[in-house]
N, C-alpha and C positions, 0 to 999 in steps of 0.2 A: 572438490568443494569450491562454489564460487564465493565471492563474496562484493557485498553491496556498501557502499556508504551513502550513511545518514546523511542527510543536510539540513536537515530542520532545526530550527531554532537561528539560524546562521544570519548575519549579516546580507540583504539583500545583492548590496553589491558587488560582493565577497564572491556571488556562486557559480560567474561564469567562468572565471580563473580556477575556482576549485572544481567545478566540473570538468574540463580542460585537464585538471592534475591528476583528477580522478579517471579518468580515461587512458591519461599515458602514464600510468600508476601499474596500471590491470585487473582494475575493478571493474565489476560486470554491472556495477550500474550504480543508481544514485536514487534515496528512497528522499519522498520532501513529508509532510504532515498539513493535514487542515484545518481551521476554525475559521467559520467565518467572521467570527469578534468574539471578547474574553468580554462578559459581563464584571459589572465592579461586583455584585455577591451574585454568590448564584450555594445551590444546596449541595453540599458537599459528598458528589457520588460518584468520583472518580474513581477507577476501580484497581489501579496500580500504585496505590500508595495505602498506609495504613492509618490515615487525615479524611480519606476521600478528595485529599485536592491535590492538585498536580504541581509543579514545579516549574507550569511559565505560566505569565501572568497577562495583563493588557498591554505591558510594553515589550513583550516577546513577540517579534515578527511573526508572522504566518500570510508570506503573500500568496497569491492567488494560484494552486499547483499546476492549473493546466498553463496561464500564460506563463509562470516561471520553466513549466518542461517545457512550452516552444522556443522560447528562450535559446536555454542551454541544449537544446535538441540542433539548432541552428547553427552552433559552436563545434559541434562532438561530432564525430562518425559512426564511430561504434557502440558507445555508452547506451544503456537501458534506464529506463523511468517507470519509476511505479511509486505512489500514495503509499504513505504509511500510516495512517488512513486518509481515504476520502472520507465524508461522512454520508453517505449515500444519499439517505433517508431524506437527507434536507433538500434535496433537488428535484427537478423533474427528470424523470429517464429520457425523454428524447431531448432535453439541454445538456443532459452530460455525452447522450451518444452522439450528438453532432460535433458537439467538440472531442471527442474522443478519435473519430471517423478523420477529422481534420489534422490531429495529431499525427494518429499514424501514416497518414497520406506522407505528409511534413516531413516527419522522421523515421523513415520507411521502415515501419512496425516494429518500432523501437521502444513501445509505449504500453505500459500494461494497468489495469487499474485494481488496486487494492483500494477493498471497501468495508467499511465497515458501520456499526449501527447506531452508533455513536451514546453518550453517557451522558451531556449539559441540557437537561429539560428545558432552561431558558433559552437555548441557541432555535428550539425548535417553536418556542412559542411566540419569541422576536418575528421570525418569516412566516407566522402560520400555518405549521406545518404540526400537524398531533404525534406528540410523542409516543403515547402508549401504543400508536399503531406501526410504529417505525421497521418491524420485523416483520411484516407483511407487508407491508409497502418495498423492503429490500427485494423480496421473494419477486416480486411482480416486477419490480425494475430489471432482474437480471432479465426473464421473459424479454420485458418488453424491448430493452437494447439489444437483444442478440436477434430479434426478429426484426430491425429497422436495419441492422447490421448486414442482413442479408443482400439488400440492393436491390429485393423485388418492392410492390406495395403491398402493405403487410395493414391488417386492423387487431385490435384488441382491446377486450375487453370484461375486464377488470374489477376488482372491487374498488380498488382506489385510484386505478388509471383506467380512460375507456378514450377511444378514437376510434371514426374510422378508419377505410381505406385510406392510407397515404405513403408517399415514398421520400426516402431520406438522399439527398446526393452531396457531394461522391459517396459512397460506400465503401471503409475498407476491403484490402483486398480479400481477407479475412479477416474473422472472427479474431477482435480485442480480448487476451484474454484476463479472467478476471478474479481474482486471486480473493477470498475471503478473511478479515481480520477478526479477532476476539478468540477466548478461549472459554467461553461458556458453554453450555450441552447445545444451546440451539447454534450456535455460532459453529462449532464442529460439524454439526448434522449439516447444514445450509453448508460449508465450504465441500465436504464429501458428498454430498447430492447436488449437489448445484453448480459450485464453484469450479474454476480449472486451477485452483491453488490455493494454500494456507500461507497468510503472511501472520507472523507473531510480533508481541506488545515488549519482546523481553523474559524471556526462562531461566532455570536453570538447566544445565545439562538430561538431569534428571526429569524435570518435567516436561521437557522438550522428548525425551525418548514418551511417557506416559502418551502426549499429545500426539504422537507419530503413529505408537499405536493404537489409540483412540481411533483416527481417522483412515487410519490399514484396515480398521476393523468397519468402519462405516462404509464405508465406499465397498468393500467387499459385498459387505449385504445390501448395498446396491446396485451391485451389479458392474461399477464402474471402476472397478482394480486395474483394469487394464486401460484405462484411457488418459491422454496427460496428463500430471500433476504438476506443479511448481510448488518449492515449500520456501520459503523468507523465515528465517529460526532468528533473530537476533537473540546473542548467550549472555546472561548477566555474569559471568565468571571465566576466568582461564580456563579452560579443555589439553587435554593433552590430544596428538594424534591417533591413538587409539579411541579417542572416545567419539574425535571427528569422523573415524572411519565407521562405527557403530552409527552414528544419527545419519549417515550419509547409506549404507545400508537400508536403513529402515525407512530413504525417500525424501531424508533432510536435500535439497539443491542448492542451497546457499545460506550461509550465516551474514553477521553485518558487524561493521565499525562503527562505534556508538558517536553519537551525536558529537561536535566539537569542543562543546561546551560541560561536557565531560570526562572527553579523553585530553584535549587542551588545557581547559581552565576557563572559565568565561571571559576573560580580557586577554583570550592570546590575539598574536595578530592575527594578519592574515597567512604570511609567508611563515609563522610556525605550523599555521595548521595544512600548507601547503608540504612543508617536510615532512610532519607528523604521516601524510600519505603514503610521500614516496618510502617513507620508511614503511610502513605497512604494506606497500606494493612489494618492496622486497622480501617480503616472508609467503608472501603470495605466490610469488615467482619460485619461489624452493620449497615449496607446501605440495 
């Protein structure tokens, strides 16, 4: 089993020294999270809490994930990057695949992108960007990045996205891959048909196995059982090692370390939550 640490919610300046820690820790990588801005109201449909609203606010950091993973991609050797979530929907597919392309180039394909469909109606109507169609705009965006990904010129044409012929450079050297987040029917279906991986919001043991077999069962009747997966589980509860070995059977590849701000306390330093690692690196090491 690998395991990933959070860093979102963190302290900006905090994160190149924790990514540094977290690499010579033994962690396989570092997940960050998106908003483009916290509205002062917005309608309460957050879907992980039982409020609808979530637990950071407008003065919770969320700096920008791709120049924060060039960043700390620049610092690291080994460490991996992925969005916990991006928000897909709110972008254009060929602005996230160009900087995507440049990522991996950067941090020699160290770089993966979890996306998701996102839930703040106002985040989408601030940019212009229609929410109710945000699940069909995801579908065409994955299309349209993995064909600009290619490095030939590539057209497409879309319901929501249309171009012609045109070519993206450089080109990774491969295909970015790109990891599905949510745990709704459609969200399942889209990461087992579409996606090269399920990244998770936070389970229990228990419905992390349910979710496991959900998507064993999806990608079966598509035909795509045998093709890569990556799965990102973060556990909301202690596990023992048997149970770890069960979710890792069924295709779990990595759990995660929660957020610092919950395994810390919100006002730790920085050099606790720099210990806090290396002491989770050592159970890592004997795991």
């Amino acid at each position: 089993m690998k395991y990933w640490q959070t860093i979102s919610f963190t302290e900006p300046k905090e994160l190149t020294e924790i990514a540094k820690c977290a690499e010579e820790s033994g962690f396989e990588g570092v997940l960050i999270s998106e908003h483009v801005f916290m509205p002062r109201e917005y309608e309460p449909a957050y879907l992980y809490s039982e409020n609808g609203r979530p637990d950071f606010t407008g003065e919770t950091p969320f700096p920008d994930p791709w120049v924060t993973i060039a960043t700390l991609a620049a610092q690291t050797t080994r460490l991996r990057f992925c969005t916990i979530v991006q928000i897909l929907p709110l972008h254009h597919p060929l602005e996230v695949a160009k900087s995507l392309a440049a990522l991996a180039l950067f941090s020699d394909n160290r770089v993966m992108l979890g996306g998701g469909a996102g839930w703040m109606k106002e985040e989408f109507e601030a940019l212009g960007v229609d929410f109710s169609t945000r699940g069909q705009r995801f579908n065409e965006m994955i299309e349209v990045m993995r064909k600009v990904w290619q490095g030939d010129y590539v057209e497409y044409h879309g319901d929501h996205f249309n171009f012609p012929s045109i070519k993206q450079s450089p080109a990774p050297e491969k295909l970015i891959p790109i990891l599905i987040g949510g745990s709704s029917g459609p969200a399942l279906r889209r990461a087992a048909t579409m996606g090269d991986g399920w990244i998770g919001a936070g389970n229990t043991a228990a419905e992390a196995v349910e979710i496991m077999e959900t998507l064993n069962t999806l990608r079966r009747e598509a035909g795509r059982e045998d093709t890569p997966f990556e799965t990102i589980v973060p556990l909301t509860e202690q596990v023992d090692a048997d149970t770890l070995l069960h979710l890792e059977a069924l295709g779990v590849s990595a759990t995660v370390n929660y957020p610092f701000k919950y395994t810390c306390g919100p006002d730790a330093t920085l050099e606790q939550k720099l210990d806090m690692m290396r002491a989770f690196g050592e159970t890592i090491s004997t795991s």
